[in-house]
PDB file of N, CA, C and O in Angstrom:
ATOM      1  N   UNK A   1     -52.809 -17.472  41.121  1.00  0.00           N
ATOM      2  CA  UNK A   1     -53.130 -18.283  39.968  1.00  0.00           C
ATOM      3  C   UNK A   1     -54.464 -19.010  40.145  1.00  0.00           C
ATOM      4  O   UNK A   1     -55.021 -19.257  39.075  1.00  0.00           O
ATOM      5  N   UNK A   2     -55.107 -19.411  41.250  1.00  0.00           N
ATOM      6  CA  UNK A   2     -56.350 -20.099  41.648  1.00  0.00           C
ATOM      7  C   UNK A   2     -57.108 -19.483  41.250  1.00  0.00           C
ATOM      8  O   UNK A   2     -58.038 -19.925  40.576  1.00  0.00           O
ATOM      9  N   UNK A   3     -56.837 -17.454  41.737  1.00  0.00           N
ATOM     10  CA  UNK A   3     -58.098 -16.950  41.163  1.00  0.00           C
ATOM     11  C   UNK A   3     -58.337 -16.821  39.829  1.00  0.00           C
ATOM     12  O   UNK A   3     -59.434 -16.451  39.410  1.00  0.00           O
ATOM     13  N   UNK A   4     -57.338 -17.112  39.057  1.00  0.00           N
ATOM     14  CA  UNK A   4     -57.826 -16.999  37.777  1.00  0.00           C
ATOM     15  C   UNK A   4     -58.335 -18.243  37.392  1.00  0.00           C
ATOM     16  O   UNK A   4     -59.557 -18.290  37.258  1.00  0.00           O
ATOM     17  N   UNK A   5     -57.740 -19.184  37.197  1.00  0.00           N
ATOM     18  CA  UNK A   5     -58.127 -20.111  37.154  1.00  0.00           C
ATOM     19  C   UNK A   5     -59.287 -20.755  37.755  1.00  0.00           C
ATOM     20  O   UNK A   5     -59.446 -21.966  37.600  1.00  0.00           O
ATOM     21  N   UNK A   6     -60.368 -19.839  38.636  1.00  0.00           N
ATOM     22  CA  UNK A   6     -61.583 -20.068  39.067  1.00  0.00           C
ATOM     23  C   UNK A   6     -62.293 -19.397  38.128  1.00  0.00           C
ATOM     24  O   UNK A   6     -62.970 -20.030  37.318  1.00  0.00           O
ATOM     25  N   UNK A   7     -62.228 -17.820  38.102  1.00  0.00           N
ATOM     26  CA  UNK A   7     -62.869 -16.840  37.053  1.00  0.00           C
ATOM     27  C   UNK A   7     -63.028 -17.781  35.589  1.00  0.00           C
ATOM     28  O   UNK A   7     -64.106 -17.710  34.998  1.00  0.00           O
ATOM     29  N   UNK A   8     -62.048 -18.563  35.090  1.00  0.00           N
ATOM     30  CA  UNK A   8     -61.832 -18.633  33.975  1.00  0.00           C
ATOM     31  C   UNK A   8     -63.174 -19.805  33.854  1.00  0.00           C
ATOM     32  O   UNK A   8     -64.036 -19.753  32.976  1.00  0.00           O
ATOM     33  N   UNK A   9     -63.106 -20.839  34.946  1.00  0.00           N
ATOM     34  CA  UNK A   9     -64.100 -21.719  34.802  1.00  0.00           C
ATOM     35  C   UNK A   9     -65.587 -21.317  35.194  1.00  0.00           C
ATOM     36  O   UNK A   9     -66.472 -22.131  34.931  1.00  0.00           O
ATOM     37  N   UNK A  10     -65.943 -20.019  35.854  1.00  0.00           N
ATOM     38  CA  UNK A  10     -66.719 -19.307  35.644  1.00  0.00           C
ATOM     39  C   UNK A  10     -66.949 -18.584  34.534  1.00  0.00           C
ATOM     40  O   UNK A  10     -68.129 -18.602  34.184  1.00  0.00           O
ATOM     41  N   UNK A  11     -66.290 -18.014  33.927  1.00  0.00           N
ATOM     42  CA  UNK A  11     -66.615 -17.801  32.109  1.00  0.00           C
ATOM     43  C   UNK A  11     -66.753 -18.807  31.475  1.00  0.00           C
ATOM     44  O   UNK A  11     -67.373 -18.711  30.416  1.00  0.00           O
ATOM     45  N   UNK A  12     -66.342 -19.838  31.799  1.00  0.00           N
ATOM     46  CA  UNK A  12     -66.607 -20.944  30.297  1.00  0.00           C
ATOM     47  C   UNK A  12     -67.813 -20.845  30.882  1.00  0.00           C
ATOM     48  O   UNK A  12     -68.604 -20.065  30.352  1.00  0.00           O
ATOM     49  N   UNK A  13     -68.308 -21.693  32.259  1.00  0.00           N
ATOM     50  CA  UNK A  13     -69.672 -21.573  32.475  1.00  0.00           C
ATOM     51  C   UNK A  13     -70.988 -20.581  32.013  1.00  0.00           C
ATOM     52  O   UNK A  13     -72.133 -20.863  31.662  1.00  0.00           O
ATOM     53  N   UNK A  14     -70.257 -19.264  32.185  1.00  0.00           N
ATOM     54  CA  UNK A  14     -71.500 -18.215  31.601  1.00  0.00           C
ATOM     55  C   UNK A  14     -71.462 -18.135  29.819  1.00  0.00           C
ATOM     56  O   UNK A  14     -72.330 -17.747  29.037  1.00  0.00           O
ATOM     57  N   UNK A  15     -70.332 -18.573  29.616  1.00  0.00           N
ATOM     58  CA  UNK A  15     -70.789 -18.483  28.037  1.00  0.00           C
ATOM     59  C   UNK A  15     -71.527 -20.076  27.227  1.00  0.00           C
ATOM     60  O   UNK A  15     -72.039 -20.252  26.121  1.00  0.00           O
ATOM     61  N   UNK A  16     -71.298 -20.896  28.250  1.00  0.00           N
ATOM     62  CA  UNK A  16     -71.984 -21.994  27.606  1.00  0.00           C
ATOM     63  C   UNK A  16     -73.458 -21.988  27.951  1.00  0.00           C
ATOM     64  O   UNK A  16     -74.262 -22.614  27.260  1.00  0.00           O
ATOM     65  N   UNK A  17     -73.852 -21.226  29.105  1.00  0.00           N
ATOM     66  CA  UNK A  17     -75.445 -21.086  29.888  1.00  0.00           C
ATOM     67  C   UNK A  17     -76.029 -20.000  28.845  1.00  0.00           C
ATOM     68  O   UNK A  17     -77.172 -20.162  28.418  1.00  0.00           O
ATOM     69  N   UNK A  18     -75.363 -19.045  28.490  1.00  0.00           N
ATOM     70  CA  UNK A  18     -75.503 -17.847  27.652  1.00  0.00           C
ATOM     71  C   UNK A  18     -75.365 -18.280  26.196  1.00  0.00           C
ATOM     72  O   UNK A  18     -75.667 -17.528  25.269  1.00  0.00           O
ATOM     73  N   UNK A  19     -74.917 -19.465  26.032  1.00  0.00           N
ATOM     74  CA  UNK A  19     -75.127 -19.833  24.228  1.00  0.00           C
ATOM     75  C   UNK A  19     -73.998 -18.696  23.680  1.00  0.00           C
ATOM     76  O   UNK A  19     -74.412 -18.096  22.688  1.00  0.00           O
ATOM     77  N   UNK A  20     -72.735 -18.312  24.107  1.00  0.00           N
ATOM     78  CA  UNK A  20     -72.349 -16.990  23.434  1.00  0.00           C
ATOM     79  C   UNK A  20     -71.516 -17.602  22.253  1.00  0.00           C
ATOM     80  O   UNK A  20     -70.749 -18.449  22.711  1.00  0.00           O
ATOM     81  N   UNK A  21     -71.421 -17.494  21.137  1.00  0.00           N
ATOM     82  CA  UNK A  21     -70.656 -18.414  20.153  1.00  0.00           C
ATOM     83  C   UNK A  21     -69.530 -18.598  20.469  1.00  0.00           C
ATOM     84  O   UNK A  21     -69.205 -18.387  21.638  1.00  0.00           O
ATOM     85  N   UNK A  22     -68.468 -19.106  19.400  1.00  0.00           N
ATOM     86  CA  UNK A  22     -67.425 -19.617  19.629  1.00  0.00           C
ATOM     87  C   UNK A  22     -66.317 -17.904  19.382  1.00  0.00           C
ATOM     88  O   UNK A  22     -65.451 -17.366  20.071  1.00  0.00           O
ATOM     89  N   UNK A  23     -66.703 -17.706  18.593  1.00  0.00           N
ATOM     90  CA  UNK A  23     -65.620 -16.051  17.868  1.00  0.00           C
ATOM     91  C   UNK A  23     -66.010 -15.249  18.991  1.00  0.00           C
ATOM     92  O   UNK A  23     -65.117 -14.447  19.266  1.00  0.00           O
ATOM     93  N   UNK A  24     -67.155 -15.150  19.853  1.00  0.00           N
ATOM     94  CA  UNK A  24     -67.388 -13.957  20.785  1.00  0.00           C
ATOM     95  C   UNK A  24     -66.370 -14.250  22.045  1.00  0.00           C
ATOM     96  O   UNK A  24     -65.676 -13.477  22.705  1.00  0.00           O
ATOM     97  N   UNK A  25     -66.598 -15.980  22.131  1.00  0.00           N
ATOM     98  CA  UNK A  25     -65.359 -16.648  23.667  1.00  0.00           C
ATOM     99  C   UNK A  25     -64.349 -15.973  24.093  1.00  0.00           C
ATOM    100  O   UNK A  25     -64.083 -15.523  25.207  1.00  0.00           O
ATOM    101  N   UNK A  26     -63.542 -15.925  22.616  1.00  0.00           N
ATOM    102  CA  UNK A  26     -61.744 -14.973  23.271  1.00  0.00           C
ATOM    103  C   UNK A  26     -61.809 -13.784  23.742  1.00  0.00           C
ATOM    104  O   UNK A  26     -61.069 -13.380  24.638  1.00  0.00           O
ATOM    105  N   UNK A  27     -63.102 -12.796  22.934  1.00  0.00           N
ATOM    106  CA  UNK A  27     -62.769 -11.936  23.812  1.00  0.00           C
ATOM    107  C   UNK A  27     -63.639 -11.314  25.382  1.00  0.00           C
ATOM    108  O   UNK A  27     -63.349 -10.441  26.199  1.00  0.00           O
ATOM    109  N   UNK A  28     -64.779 -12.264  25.246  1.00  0.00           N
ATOM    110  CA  UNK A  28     -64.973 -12.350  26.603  1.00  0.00           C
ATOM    111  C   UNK A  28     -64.080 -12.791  27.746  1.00  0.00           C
ATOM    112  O   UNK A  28     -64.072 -12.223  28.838  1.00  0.00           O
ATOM    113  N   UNK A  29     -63.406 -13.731  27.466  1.00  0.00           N
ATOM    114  CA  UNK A  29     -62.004 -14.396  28.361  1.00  0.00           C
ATOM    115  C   UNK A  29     -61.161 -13.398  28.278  1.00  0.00           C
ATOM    116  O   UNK A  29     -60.581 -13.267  29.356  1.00  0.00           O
ATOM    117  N   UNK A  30     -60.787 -12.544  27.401  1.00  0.00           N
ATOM    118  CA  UNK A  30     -60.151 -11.308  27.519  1.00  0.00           C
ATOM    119  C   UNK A  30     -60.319 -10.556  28.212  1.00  0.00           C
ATOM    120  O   UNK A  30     -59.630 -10.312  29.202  1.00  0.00           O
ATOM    121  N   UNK A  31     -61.501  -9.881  27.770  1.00  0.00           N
ATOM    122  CA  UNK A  31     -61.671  -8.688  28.943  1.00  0.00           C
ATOM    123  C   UNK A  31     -62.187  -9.135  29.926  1.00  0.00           C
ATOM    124  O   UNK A  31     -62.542  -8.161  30.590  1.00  0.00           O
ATOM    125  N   UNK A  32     -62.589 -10.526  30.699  1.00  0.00           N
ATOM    126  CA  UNK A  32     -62.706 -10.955  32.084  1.00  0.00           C
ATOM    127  C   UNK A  32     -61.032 -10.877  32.474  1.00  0.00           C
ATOM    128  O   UNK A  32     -60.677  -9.961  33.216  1.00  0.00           O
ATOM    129  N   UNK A  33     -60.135 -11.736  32.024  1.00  0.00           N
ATOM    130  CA  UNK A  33     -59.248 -11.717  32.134  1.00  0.00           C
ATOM    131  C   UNK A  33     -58.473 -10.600  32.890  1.00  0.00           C
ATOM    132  O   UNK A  33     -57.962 -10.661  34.008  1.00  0.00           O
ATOM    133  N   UNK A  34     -58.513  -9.461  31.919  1.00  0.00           N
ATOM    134  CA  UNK A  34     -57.893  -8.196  31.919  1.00  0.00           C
ATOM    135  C   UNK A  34     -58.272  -7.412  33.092  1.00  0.00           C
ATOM    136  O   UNK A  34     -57.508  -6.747  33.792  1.00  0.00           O
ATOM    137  N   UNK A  35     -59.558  -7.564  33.234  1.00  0.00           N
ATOM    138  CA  UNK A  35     -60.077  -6.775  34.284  1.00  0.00           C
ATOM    139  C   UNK A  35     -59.834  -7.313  35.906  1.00  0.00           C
ATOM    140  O   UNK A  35     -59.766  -6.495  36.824  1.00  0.00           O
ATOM    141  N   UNK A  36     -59.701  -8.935  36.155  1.00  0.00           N
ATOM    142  CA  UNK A  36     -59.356  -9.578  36.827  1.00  0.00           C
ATOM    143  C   UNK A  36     -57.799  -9.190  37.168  1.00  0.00           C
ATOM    144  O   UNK A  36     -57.556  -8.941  38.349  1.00  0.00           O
ATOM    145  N   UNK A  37     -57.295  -9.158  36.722  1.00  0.00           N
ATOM    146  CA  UNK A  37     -55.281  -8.703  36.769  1.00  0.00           C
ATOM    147  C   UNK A  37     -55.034  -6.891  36.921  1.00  0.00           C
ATOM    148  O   UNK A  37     -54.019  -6.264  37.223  1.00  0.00           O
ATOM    149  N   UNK A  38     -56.152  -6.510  36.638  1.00  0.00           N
ATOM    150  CA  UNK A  38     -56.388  -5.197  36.912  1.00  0.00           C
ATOM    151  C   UNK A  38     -56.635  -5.142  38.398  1.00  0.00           C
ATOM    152  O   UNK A  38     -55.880  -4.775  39.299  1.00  0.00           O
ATOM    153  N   UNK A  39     -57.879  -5.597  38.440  1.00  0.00           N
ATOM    154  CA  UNK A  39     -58.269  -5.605  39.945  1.00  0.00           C
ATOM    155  C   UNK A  39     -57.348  -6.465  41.254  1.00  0.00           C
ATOM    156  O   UNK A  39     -57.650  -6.338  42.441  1.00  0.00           O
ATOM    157  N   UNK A  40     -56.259  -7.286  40.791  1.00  0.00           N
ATOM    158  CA  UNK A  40     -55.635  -8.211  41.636  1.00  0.00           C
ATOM    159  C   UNK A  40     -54.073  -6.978  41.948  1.00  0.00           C
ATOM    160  O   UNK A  40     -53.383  -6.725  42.935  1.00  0.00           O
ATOM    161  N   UNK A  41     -54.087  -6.601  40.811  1.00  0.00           N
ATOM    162  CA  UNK A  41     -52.747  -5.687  40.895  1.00  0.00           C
ATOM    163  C   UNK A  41     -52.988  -4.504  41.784  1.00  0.00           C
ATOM    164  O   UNK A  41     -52.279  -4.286  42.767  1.00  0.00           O
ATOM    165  N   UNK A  42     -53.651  -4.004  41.552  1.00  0.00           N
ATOM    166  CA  UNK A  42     -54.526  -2.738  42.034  1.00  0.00           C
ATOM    167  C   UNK A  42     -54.659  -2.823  43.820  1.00  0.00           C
ATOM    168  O   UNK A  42     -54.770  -1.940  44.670  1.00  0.00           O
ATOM    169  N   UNK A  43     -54.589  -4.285  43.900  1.00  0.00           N
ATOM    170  CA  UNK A  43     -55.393  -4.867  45.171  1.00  0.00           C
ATOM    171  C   UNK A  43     -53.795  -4.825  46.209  1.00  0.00           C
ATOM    172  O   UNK A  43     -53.637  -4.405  47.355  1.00  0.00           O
ATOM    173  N   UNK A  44     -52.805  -5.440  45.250  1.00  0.00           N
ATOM    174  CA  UNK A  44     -51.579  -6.049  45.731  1.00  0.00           C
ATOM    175  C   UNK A  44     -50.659  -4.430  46.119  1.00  0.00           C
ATOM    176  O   UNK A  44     -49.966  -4.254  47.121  1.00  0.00           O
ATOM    177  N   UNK A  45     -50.909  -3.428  45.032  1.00  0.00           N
ATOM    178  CA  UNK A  45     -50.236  -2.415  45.479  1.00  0.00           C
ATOM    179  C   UNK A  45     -50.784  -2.236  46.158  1.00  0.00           C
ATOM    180  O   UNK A  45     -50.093  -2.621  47.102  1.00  0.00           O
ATOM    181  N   UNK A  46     -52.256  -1.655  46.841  1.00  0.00           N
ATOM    182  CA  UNK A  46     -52.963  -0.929  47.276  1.00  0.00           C
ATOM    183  C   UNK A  46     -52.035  -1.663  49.248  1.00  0.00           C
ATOM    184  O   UNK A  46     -51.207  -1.088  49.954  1.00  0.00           O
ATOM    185  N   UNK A  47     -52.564  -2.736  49.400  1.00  0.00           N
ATOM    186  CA  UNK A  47     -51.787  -3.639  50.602  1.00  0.00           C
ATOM    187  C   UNK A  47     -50.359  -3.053  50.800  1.00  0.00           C
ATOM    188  O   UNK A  47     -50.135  -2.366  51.797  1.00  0.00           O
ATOM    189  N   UNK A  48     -49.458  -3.282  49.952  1.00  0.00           N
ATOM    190  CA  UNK A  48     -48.296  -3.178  50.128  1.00  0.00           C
ATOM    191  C   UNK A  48     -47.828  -1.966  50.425  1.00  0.00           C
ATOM    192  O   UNK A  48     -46.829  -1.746  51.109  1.00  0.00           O
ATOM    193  N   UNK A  49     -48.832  -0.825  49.710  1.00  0.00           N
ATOM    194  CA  UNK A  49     -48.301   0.710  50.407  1.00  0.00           C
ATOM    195  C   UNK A  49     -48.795   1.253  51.662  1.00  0.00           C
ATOM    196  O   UNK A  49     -48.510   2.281  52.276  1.00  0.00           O
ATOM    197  N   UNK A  50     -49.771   0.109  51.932  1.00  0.00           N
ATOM    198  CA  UNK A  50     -50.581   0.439  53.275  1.00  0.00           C
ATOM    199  C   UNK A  50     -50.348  -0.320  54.175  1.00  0.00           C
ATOM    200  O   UNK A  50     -51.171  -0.426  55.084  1.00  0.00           O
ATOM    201  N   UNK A  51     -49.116  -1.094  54.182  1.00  0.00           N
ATOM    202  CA  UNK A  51     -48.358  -1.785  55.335  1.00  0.00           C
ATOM    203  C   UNK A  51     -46.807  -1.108  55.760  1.00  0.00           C
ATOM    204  O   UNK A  51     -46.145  -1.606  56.670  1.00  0.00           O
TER     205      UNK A  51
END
C-alpha cells in the first residue's frame, strides 16, 4: 500500500509541474495506477514461483 500511495503523490506532483488539467487527472492516475498493480502482481508471482 506505501507503494502506491508514493506513486500516487508522485502523479499529483507531475501533473501539477505539467499544468495537465483537471478531466485529463483521472485518467492519468488510472493508467499509472493500473500499470503499477500490474507490475507489483507480476513481481509477487514472479517471487513466489521462484521460491
Amino acid at each position: 500500500m506505501f507503494i502506491l500511495y508514493f506513486i500516487n503523490r508522485l502523479t499529483n506532483t507531475l501533473c501539477l509541474v505539467r499544468e495537465i488539467p483537471e478531466e485529463r487527472q483521472d485518467k492519468v492516475f488510472r493508467f499509472i495506477n493500473v500499470s503499477i498493480l500490474i507490475l507489483l502482481i507480476s513481481s509477487f508471482v514472479e517471487i513466489s514461483f521462484t521460491v
